[in-house]
C-alpha positions in Angstrom: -7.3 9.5 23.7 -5.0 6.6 22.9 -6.8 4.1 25.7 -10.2 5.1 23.6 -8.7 4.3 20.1 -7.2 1.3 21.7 -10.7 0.3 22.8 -12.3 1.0 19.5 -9.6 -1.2 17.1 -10.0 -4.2 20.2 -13.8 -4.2 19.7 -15.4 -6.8 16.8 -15.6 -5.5 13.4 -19.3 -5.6 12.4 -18.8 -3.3 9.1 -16.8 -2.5 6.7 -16.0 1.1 8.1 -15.2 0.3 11.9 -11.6 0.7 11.4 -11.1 4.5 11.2 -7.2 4.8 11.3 -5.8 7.2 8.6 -2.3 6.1 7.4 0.7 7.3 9.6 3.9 8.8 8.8 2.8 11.1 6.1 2.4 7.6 3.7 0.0 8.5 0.5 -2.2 5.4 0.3 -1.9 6.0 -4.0 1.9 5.7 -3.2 1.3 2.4 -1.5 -1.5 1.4 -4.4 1.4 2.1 -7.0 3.9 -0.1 -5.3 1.7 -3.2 -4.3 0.0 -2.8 -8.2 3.4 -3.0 -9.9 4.6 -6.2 -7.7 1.5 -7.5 -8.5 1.4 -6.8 -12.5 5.2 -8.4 -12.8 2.9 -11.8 -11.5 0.7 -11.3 -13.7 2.5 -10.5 -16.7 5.1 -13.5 -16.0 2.1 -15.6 -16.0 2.0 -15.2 -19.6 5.3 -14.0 -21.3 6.8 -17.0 -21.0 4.1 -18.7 -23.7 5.7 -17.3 -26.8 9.2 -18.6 -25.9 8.6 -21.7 -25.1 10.0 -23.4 -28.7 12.4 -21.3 -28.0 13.0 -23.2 -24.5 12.5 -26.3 -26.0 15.6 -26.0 -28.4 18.1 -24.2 -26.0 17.1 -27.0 -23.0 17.6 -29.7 -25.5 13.7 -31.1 -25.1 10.5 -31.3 -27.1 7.7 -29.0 -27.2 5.5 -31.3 -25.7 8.3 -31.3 -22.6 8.5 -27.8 -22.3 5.1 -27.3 -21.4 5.8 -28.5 -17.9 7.6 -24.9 -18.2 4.4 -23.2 -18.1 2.3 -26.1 -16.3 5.0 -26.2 -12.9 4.0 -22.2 -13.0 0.5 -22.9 -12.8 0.5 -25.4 -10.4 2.2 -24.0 -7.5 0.5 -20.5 -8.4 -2.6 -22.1 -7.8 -1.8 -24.1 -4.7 -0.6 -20.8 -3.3 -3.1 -18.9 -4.0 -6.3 -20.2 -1.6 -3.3 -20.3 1.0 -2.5 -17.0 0.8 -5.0 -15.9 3.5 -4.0 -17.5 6.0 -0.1 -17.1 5.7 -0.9 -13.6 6.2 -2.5 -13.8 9.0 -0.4 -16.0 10.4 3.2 -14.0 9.9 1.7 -11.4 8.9 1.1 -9.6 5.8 3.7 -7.4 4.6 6.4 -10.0 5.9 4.3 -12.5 3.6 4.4 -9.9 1.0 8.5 -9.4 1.4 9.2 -13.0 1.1 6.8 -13.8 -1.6 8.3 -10.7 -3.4 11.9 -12.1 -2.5 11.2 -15.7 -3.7 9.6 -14.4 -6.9 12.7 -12.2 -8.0 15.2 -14.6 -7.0 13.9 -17.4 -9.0 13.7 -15.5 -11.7 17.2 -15.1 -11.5 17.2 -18.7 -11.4 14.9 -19.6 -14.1 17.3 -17.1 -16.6 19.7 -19.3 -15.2 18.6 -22.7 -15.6 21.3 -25.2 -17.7 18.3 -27.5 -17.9 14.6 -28.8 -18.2 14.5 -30.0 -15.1 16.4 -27.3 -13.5 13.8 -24.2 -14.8 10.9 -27.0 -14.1 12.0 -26.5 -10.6 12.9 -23.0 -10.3 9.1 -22.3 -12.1 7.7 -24.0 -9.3 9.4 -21.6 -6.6 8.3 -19.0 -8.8 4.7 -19.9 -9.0 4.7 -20.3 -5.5 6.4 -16.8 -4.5 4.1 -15.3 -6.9 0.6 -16.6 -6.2 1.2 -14.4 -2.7 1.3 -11.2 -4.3 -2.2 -10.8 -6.2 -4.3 -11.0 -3.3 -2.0 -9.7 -0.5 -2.0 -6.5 -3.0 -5.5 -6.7 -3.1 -5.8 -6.8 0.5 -3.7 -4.6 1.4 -5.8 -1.6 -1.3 -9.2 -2.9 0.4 -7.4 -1.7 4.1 -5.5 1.3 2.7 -8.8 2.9 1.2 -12.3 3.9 2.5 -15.2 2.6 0.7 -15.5 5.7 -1.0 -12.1 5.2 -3.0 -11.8 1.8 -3.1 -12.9 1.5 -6.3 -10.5 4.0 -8.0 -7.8 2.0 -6.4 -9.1 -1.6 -7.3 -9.1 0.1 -10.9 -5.3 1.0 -10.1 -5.0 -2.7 -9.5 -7.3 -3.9 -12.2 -4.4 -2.4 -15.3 -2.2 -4.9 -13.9 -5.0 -8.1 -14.0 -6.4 -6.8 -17.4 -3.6 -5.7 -19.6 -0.6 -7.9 -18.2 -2.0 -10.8 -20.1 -2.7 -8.6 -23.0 1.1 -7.2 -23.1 2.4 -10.6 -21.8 2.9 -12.3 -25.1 3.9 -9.4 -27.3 6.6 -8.5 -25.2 7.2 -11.9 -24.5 7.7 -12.2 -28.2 9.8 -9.1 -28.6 12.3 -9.7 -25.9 13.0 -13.7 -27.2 13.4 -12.4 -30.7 15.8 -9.7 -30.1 18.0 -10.9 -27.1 17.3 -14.2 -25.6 14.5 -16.1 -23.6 16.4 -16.1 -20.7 15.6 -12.0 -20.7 12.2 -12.7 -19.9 12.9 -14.1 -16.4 16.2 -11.2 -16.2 13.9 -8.2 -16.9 11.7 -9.1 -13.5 15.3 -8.4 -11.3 15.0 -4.6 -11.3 11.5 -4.3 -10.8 11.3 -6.9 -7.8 14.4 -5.6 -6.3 12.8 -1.7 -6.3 9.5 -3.1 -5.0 10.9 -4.9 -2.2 12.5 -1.9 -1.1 9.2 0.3 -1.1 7.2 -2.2 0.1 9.6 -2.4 3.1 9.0 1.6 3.3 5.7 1.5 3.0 3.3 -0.6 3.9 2.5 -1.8 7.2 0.1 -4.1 8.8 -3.1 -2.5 9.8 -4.0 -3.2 13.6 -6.6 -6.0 13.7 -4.5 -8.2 11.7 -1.5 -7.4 14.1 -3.8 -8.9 16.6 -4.6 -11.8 14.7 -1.0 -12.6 14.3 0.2 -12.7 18.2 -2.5 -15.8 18.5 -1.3 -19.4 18.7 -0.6 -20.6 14.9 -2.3 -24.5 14.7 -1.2 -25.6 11.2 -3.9 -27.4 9.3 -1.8 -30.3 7.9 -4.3 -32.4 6.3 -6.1 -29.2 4.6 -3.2 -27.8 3.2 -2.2 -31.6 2.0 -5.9 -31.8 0.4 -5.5 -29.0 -1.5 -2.4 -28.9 -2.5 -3.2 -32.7 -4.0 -7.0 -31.3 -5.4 -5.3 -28.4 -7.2 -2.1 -29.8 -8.4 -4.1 -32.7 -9.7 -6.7 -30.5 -11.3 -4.1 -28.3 -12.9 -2.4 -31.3 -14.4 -5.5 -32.2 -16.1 -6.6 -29.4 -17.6 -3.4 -28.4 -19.3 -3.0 -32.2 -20.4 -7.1 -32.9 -21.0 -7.1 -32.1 -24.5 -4.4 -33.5 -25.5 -5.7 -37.0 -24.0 -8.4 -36.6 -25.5 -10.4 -36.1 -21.7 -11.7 -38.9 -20.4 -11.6 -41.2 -22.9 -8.3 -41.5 -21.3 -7.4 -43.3 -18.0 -4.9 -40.8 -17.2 -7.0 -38.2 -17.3 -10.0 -39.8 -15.5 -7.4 -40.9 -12.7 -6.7 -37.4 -12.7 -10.8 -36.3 -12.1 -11.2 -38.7 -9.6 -8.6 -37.1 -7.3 -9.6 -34.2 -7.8 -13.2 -34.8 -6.7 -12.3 -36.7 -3.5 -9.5 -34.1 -2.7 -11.7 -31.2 -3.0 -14.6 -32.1 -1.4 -13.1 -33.7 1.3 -10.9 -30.7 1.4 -14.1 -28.7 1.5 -15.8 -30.1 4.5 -12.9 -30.5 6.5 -12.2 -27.2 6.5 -15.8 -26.6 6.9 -15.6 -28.2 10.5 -12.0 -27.4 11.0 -11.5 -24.8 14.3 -8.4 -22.9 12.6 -8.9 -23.7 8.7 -6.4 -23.1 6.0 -9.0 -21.6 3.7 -12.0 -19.8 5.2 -15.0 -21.9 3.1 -17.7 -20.3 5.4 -17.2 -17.2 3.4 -19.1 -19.2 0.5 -22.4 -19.3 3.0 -22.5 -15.6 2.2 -25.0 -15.7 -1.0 -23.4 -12.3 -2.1 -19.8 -13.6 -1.6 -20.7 -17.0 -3.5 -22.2 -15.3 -6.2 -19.3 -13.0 -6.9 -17.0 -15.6 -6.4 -18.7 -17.3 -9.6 -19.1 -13.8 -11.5 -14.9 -13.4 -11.1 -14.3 -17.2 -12.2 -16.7 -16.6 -15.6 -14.8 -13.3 -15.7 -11.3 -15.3 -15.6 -12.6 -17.5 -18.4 -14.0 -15.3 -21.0 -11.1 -12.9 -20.5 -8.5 -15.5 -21.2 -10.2 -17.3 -23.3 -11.0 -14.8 -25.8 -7.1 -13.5 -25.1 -5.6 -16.8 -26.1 -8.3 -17.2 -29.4 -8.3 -14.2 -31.0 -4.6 -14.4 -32.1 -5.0 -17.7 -32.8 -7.5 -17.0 -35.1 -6.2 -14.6 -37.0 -2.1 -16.7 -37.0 -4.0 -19.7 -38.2 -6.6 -19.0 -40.3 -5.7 -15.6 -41.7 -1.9 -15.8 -41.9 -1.6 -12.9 -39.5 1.9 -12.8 -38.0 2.4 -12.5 -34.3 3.7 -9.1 -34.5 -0.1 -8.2 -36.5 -2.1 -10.0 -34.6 -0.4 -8.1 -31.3 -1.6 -4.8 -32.8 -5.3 -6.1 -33.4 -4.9 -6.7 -29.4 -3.3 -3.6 -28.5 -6.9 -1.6 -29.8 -8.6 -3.3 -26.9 -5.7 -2.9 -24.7 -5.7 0.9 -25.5 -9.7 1.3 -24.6 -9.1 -0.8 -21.2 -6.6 1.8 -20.4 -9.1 4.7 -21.0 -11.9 2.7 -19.3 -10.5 1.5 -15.7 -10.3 5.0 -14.8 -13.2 6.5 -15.6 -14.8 3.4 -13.7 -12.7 3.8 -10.8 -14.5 7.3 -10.6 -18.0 6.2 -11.5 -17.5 3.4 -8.2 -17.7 7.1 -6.1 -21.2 7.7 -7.6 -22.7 4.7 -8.7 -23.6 1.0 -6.7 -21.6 -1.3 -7.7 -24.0 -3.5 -8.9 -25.5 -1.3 -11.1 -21.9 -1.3 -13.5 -21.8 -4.7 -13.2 -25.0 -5.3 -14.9 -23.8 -2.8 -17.9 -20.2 -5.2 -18.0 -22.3 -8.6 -18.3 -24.8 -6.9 -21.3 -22.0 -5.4 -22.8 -20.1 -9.3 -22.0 -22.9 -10.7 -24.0 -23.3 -8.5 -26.5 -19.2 -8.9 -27.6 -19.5 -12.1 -27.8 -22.4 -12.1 -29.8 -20.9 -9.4 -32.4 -18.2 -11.9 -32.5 -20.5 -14.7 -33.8 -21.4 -12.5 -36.2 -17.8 -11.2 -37.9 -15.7 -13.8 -37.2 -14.9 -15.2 -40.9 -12.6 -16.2 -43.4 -12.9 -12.3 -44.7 -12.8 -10.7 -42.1 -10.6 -7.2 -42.0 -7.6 -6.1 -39.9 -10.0 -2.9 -39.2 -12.7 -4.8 -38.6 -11.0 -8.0 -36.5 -9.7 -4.7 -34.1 -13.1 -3.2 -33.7 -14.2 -7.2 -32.6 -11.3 -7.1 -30.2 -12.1 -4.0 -28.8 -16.6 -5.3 -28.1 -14.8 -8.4 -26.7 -13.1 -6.7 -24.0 -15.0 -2.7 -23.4 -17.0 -5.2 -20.5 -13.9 -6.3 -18.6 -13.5 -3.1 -16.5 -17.2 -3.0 -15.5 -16.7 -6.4 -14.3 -13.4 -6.6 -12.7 -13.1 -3.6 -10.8 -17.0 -3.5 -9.0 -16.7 -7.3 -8.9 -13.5 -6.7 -6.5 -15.1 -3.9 -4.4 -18.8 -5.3 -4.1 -17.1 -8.7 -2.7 -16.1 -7.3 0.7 -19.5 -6.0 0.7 -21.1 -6.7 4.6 -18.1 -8.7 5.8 -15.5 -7.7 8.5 -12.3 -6.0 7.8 -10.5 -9.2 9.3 -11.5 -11.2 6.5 -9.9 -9.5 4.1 -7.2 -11.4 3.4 -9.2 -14.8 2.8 -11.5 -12.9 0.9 -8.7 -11.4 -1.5 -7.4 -15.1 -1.5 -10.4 -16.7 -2.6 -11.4 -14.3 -5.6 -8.5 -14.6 -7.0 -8.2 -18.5 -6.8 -11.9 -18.1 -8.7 -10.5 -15.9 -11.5 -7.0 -17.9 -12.0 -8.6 -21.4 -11.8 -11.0 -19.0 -14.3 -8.7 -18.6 -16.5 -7.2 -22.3 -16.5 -10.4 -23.5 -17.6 -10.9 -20.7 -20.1 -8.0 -22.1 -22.2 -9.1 -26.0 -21.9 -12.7 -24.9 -22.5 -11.8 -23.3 -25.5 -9.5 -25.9 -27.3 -12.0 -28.6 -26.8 -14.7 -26.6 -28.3 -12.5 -25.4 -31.1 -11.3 -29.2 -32.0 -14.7 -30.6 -31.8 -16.8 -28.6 -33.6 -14.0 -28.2 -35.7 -14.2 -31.8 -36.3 -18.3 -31.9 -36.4 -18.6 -28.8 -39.0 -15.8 -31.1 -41.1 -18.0 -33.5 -41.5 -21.1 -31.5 -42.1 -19.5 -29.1 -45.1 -17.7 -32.4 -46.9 -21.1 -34.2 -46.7 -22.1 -31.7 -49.3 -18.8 -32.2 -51.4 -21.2 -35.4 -52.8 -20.2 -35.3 -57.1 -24.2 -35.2 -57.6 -24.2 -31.5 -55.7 -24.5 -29.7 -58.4 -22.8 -26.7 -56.5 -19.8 -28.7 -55.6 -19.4 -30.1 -58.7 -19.5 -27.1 -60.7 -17.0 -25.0 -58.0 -15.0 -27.9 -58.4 -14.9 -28.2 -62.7 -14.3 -24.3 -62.5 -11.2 -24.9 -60.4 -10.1 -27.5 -62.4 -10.3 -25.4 -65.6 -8.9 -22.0 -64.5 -5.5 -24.2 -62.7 -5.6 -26.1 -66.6 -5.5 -22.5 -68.1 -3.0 -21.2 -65.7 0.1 -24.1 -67.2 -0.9 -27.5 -64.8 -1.7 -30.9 -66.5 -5.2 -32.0 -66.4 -4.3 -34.3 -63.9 -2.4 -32.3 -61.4 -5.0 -29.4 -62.1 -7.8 -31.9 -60.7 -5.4 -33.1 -57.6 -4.8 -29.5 -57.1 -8.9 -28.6 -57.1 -9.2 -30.8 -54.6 -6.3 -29.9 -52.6 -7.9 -25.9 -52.2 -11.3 -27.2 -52.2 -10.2 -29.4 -48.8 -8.1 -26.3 -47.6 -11.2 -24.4 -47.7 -12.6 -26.6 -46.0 -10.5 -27.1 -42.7 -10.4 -23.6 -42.6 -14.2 -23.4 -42.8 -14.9 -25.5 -40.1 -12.8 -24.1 -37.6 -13.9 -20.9 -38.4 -17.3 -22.1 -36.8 -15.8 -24.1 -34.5 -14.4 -20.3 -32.9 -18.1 -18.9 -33.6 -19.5 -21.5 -32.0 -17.4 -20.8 -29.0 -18.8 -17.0 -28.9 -22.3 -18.6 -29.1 -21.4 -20.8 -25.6 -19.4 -17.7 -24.1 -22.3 -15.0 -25.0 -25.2 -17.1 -24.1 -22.7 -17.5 -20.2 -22.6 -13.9 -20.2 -26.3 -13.7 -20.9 -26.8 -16.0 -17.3 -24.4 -14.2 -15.5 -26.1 -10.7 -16.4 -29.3 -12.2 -14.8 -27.1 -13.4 -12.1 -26.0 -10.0 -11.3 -29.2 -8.9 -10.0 -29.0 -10.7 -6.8 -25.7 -8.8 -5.8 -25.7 -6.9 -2.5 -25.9 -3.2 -2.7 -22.7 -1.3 -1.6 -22.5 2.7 -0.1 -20.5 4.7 -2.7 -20.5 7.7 -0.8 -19.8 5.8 2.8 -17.9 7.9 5.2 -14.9 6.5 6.6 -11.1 6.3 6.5 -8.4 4.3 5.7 -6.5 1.7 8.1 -3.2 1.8 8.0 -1.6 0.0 5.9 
């Protein structure tokens, strides 16, 4: 019996169900789903908690706002260099070691990081912290895809998807809370208990399943110039989009410097890994159509999520006078559907292809961002800004969670690791350009819609003229001097202005962002169709 089960694990994996190994030692694989999910929604949610405090930072450290940045851009950086690499650590030490020390790094740096005297210091310690933490999304991912058949895979990867969807939601308002009524540095502190409790179950646990146990005893060749060639491509590319904006793009050298490596680092980091006998990162995958494509679907779904995460409440701060605490609450209503909706998904993945919800998340995608271009204004309602929040976001869950199934859709079981890697590189890097796609539109148009509403501020508009005599008049009445009453017109008239313009500047950026999720609903047709009801069980893990 044991020399046929032998047999069977040592033969090539041609399907996703040739590994038929329950989980040993009486381990519940939703035990396991709990532990990896929490390790990996600390990640996530230290990804963005830090945001808030960071003028808080800037005054204990002694720098300027425009310094502390490198707070939240050092994090970004390693995460992302980490992330594509993630793959093949774990199958090179394996992955629960990879998912110990990447757990051990994370929390310890934290310690650090709510220890740091100064800039440079907490620059640094960020860094280790990116880099321990840009392990722990995908191994968790990987380790879910092993631990579950295909028939429950998707009510785990909707266990997983709380952590993906609502850390960056919760992220800032706690972030916010905990900097206002103890100290920054408790941000950084509050990750010690929860690391050091994970790393304990996680040593409990979870346990490598067989094949990759295999994979591990071979000879490890390490890919020097791939992992140098991405580490310069994404560190470079990071960089630039954080700083893009603010240089104005490439009307600046810096920035086009910046592009330039990029370009050559990545595609030559592409095709020598193409060619390359024991690759860093697995870029074959991408000659999988369905794999490419959903690769693309979880980087647009990185974007729009983060991108409509970081403009709502800017919105509302800026142009409505919403405090941070409000603005939180008009969040929390989408939060609060996302919570109802991943489970009920995770069950309708047992019934339904894939594919099929993934259409509905795209439509509905669409849709959102289209009822956004129609409500966003200078009037609009806490009530109503809520109920825009909530069409914004109902889509996410029918994306994330059959995006991450259908992925390891007709590829073997030893891939799972550099598949995990991959998609979530796509939706990070996602996400990163979410935020620089969205303050370049905003200052644009911002700037083009300027110049359209004061072209009509000409004294022969008969409009303009008479909103501004009316002005005039009713400050005259109310106690100014006929003088300050007419600076004072204006004054409001120009206010109104700004605040006009980038209010379609933002609806503007729902027209590009609907009309995306309008291609990538056509897109979704061409995905490959996944057994719901597939017999199988769990490998260990």
């Amino acid at each position: 019996m044991g020399s046929s089960l032998d047999n069977t694990l040592a033969s090539p994996l041609e399907g996703r169900t040739a590994l038929a190994l329950p989980l040993s030692r009486g381990r519940s694989p939703w035990l396991v789903a709990s532990v990896v999910a929490m390790s990996a929604f600390m990640e996530m949610l230290d990804a963005s908690i830090a945001n808030v405090a960071l003028p808080h930072m800037a005054g204990s450290l002694s720098s300027s706002n425009d310094q502390a940045t490198w707070i939240l851009t050092s994090y970004l950086v390693a995460n992302a260099i980490v992330l594509p690499l993630s793959g093949w650590i774990s199958n090179t030490i394996g992955r629960k070691k990879y998912f110990m020390l990447s757990l051990l790094i994370f929390t310890a740096s934290s310690v650090l990081c709510g220890l740091a005297p100064t800039l440079s210091a907490i620059i640094v310690f960020r860094v280790m912290q990116g880099a321990g933490g840009g392990g722990l999304q995908p191994v968790a991912q990987a380790i879910l895809a092993d631990a579950f058949p295909e028939s429950q895979r998707g009510q785990a990867f909707a266990l997983y998807g709380i952590t993906t969807v609502l850390a960056p939601i919760i992220g800032p308002t706690l972030g916010g809370w905990i900097t206002d009524s103890y100290s920054w540095r408790w941000i950084f502190f509050i990750n010690i208990p929860v690391g050091a409790l994970a790393l304990m179950l996680v040593g409990q646990l979870v346990q490598d399943p067989p094949y990759l146990r295999r994979l591990a005893r071979g000879l490890v060749k390490i890919d020097y110039i791939g992992i140098g060639l991405l580490t310069v491509g994404i560190g470079v590319l990071q960089v630039m989009l954080d700083k893009g904006q603010e240089d104005d793009w490439f009307g600046s050298h810096f920035i086009l410097t910046l592009a330039i490596v990029t370009l050559v680092a990545l595609v030559g980091l592409f095709f020598w890994e193409w060619f390359h006998d024991h690759p860093v990162i697995d870029v074959r995958l991408f000659k999988h159509f369905n794999f490419l494509t959903t690769n693309l679907m979880m980087f647009g779904f990185g974007l729009m999520m983060f991108s409509t995460l970081v403009m709502m409440p800017l919105y509302l701060q800026t142009l409505m006078g919403y405090t941070a605490e409000t603005a939180g609450l008009v969040l929390s209503f989408g939060g609060l559907f996302l919570l109802m909706e991943l489970p009920m998904v995770g069950r309708l993945l047992a019934k339904v292809q894939a594919r099929r919800l993934v259409h509905v998340g795209w439509a509905l995608m669409a849709l959102g961002m289209w009822y956004s271009t129609r409500n966003m204004d200078t009037l609009i309602s806490f009530g109503v800004a809520s109920w825009v929040r909530v069409l914004q976001v109902i889509g996410l869950p029918l994306l994330f969670v059959p995006l991450t199934t259908v992925v390891y859709v007709g590829l073997p079981a030893e891939k799972n690791n550099a598949i995990s890697a991959l998609i979530n590189f796509m939706r990070n890097i996602g996400m990163s350009f979410g935020t620089s796609i969205v303050t370049t539109i905003v200052a644009r148009r911002a700037q083009f819609h300027q110049q359209v509403l004061v072209s009509h501020l000409d004294p022969a508009n008969v409009y303009a003229a008479g909103s501004l005599h009316q002005l005039t008049t009713a400050l005259s009445q109310a106690g100014l001097s006929a003088t300050d009453a007419l600076y004072q017109a204006y004054a409001r008239i120009y206010h109104a202005v700004i605040a006009q313009a980038v209010s379609l500047a933002y609806i503007d950026a729902y027209h590009v962002f609907s009309v995306a999720a309008a291609i990538l609903f056509i897109l979704s047709f061409f995905l490959k169709k996944n057994e719901p009801h597939a017999p199988g069980r769990a490998v260990e893990g």
